[in-house]
C-alpha positions as CSV (number, residue, x, y, z in Angstrom):
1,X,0.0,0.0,0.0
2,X,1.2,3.6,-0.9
3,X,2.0,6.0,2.2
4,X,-1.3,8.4,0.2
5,X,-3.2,5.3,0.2
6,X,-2.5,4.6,3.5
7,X,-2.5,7.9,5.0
8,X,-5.6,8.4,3.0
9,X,-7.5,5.4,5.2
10,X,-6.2,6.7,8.0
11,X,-7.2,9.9,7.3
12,X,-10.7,8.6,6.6
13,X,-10.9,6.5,9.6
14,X,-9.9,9.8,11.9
15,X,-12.7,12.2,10.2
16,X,-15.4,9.5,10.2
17,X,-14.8,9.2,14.1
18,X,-14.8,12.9,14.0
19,X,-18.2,13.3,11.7
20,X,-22.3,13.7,12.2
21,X,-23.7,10.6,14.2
22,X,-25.4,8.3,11.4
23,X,-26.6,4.9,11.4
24,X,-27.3,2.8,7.8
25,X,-30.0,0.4,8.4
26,X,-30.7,-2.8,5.8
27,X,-33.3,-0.6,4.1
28,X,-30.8,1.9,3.2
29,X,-32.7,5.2,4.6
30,X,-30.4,7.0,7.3
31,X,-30.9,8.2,10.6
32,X,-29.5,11.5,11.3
33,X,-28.6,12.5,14.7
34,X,-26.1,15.4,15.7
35,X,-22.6,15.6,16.3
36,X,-19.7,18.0,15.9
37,X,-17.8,17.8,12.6
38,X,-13.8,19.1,12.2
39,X,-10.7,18.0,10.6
40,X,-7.1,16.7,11.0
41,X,-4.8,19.0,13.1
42,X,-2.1,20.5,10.1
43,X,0.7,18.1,10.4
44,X,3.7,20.4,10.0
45,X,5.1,24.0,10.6
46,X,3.4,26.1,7.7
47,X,6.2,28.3,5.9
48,X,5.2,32.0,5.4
49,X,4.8,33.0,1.4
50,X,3.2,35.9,1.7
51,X,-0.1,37.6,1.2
52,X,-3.0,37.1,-0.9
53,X,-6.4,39.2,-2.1
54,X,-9.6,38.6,-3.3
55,X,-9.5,38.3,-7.3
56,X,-5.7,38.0,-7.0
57,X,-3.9,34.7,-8.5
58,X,-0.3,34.0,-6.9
59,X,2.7,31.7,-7.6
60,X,4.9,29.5,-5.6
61,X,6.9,26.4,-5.2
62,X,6.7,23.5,-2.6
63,X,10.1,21.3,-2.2
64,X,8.8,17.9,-0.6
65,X,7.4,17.7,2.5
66,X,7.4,21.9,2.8
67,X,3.8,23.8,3.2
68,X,3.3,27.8,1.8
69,X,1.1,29.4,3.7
70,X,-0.6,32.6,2.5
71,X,-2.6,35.0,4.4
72,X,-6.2,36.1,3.3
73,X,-7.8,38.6,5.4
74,X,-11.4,38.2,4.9
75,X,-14.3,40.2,5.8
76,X,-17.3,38.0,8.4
77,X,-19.2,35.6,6.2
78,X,-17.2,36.7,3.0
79,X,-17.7,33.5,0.2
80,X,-14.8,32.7,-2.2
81,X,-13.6,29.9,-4.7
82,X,-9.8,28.8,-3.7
83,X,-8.0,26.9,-6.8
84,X,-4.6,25.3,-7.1
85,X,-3.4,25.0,-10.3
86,X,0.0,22.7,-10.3
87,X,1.6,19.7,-12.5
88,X,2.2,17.4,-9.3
89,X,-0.8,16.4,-6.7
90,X,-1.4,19.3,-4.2
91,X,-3.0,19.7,-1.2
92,X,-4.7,22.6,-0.2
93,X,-6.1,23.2,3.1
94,X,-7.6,26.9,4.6
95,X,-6.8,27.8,8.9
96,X,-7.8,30.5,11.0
97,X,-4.7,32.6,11.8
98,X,-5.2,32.3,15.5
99,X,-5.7,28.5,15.0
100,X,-4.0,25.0,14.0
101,X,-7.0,23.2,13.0
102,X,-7.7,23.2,9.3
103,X,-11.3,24.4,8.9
104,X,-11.7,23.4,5.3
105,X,-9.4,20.9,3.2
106,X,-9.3,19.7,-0.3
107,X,-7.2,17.5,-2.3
108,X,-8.7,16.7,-6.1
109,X,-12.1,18.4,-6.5
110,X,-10.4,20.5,-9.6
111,X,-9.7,17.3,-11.1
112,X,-6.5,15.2,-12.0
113,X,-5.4,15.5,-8.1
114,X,-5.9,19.5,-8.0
115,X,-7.5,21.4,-5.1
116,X,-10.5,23.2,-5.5
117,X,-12.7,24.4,-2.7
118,X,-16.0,25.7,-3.8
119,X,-17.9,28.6,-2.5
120,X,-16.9,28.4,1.4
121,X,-18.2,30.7,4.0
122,X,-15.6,32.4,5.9
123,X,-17.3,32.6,9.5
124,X,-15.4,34.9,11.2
125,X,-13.4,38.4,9.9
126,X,-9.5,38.5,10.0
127,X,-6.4,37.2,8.7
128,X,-7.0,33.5,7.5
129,X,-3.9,31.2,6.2
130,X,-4.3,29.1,2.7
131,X,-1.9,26.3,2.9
132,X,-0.6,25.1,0.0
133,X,1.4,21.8,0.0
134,X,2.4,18.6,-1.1
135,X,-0.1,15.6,0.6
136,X,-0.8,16.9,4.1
137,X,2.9,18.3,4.2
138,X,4.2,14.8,4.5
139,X,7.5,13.6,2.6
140,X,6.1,12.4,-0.6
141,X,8.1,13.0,-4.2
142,X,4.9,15.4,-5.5
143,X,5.9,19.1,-5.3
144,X,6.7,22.0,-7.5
145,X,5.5,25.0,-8.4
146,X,1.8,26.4,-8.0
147,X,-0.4,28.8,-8.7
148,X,-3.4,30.2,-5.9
149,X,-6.0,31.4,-7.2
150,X,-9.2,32.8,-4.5
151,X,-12.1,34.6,-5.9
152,X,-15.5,35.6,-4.9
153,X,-18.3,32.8,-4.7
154,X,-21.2,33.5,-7.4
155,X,-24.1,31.5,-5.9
156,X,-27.8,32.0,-5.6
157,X,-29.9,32.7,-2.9
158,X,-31.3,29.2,-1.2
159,X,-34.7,28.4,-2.2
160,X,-37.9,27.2,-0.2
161,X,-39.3,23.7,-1.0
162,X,-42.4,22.1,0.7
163,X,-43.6,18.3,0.9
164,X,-45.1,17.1,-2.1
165,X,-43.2,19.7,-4.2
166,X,-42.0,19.2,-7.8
167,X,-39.3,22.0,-9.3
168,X,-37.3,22.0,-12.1
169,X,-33.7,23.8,-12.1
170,X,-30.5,23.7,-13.8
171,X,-26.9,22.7,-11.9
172,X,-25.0,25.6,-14.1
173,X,-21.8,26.5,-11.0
174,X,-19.5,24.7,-8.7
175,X,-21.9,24.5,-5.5
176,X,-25.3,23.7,-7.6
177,X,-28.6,24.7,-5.9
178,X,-29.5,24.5,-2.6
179,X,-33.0,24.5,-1.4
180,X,-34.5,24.8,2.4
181,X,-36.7,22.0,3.5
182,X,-38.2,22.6,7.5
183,X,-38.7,19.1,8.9
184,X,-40.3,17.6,12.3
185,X,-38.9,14.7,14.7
186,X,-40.7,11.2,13.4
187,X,-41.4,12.6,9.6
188,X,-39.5,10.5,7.0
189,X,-37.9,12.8,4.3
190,X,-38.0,11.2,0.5
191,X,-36.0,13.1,-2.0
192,X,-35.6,12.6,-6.0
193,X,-34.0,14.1,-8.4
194,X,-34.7,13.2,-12.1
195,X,-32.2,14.1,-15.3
196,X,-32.7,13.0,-18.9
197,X,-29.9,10.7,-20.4
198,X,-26.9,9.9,-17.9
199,X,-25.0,12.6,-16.3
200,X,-23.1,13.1,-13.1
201,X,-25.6,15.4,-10.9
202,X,-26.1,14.1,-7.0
203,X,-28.2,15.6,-4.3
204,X,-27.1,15.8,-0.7
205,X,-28.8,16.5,2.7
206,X,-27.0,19.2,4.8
207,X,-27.1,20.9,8.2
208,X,-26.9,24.1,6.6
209,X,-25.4,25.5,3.7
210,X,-22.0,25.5,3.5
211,X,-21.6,23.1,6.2
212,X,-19.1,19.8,5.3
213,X,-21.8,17.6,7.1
214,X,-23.4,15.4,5.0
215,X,-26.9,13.9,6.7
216,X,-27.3,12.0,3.4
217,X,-26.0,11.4,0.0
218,X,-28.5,9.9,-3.0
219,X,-28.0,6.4,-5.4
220,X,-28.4,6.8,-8.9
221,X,-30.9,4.5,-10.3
222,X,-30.7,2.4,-13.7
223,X,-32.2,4.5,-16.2
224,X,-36.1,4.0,-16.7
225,X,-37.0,5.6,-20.4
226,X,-34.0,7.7,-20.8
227,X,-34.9,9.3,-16.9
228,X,-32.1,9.1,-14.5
229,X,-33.4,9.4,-10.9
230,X,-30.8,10.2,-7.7
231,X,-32.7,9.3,-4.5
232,X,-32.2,9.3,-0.8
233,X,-34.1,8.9,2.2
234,X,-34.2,10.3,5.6
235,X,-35.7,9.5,8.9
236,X,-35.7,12.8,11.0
237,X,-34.6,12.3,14.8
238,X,-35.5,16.1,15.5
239,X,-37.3,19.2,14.4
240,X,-34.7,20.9,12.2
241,X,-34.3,23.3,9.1
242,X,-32.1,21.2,6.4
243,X,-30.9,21.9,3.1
244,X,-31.1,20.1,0.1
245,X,-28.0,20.4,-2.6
246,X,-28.4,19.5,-6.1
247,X,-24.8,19.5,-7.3
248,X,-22.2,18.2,-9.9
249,X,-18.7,17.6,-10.5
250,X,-16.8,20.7,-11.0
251,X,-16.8,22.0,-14.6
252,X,-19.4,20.6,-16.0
253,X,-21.5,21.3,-18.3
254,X,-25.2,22.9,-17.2
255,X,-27.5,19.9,-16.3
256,X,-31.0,20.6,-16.3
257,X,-33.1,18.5,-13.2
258,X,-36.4,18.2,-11.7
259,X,-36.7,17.8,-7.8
260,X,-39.3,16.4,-5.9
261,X,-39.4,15.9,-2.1
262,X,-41.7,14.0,-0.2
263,X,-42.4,13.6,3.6
């Protein structure tokens, strides 16, 4: 096994621990409880590079097992993209100045092992640090040079949705749509999402939006008359506000969808 591969499980087996409180029964709806979510403490010093804006794309170079660390001072609840563009796989991971605990951490949403965090919420105003770096900072051949890109998020405004609801949309940027679903302890929440021909598109159940805990994630279905259908199920433990994504891989191409939820 390769040290990624194996950090990787480790990794996995840490953040699981770490993650919301959910049990898969036989008939493969989920029960959703609470729980705090986090991530793995940074695993070596961080290097100073420098300092980045909004809009502003910098360049850099990581020798093996070195992290950059640039500082993005961000205004409360400020949105932004954060791309790495590299040759080698990158890591990228985003820490509150006063802090050692990565609060968001990426590794190949971009595609071909590059970062790409999508449309985060910066909760608090101040000086944050993006880390760029080889895996995790640990000793592995990949590094080079980089380029850092952060930019404001474009997203829309989260929509209402009510039981027995059908809409249509269309997944057409990184984070997709989300939609606001208010749900009471003992309910059972159904959710489908329909696409002509095959594509990629997913829907998710989250705490809120841009939160990292996922309640639930769908199954695509075989294809019934050229309709693909995502689905997921959800049996509610307490009287909450949720949010429903609709989402595909990055860069894709517009997908148009219909959503129904049921309770």
């Amino acid at each position: 096994m390769s040290l990624r591969a194996l950090t990787l499980r480790v990794a996995g087996l840490v953040v699981m621990a770490m993650a919301i409180y959910v049990f898969v029964n036989n008939d493969n709806v989920v029960r959703v409880g609470n729980a705090d979510g986090g991530f793995l403490p940074t695993q070596a010093a961080v290097g100073s590079a420098g300092e980045i804006r909004l809009g502003e794309a910098v360049s850099g170079t990581v020798r093996p097992g070195e992290r950059d660390g640039w500082i993005f001072r961000s205004e409360r609840g400020q949105r932004v993209n954060i791309r790495v563009r590299s040759e080698w796989d990158s890591y990228l991971e985003v820490i509150p100045a006063n802090g050692t605990q990565a609060v968001a951490v990426d590794a190949n949403s971009g595609g071909q092992y590059q970062p790409f965090i999508c449309n985060y919420r910066l909760g608090a105003a101040g000086a944050y640090q993006i880390v760029v770096s080889d895996f995790l900072g640990l000793p592995t051949p990949a590094a080079g040079d980089y380029e850092l890109l952060v930019e404001a998020a474009t997203h829309e405004d989260t929509r209402p949705i009510q039981a027995g609801e059908t809409v249509e949309g269309v997944v057409d940027s990184c984070d997709g749509d989300f939609y606001l679903v208010n749900v009471q302890a003992g309910e059972r929440l159904e959710v489908v999402v329909a696409v002509e021909g095959e594509s990629p598109l997913y829907a998710r159940l989250l705490n809120e939006r841009g939160s990292d805990d996922t309640l639930a994630f769908s199954t695509t279905n075989p294809a019934n008359e050229g309709i693909v259908t995502d689905t997921f199920s959800a049996e509610i433990l307490a009287d909450a506000a949720l949010i429903i994504q609709v989402g595909a891989p990055l860069d894709s191409d517009p997908i148009s969808y219909r959503l129904t939820v049921n309770q």
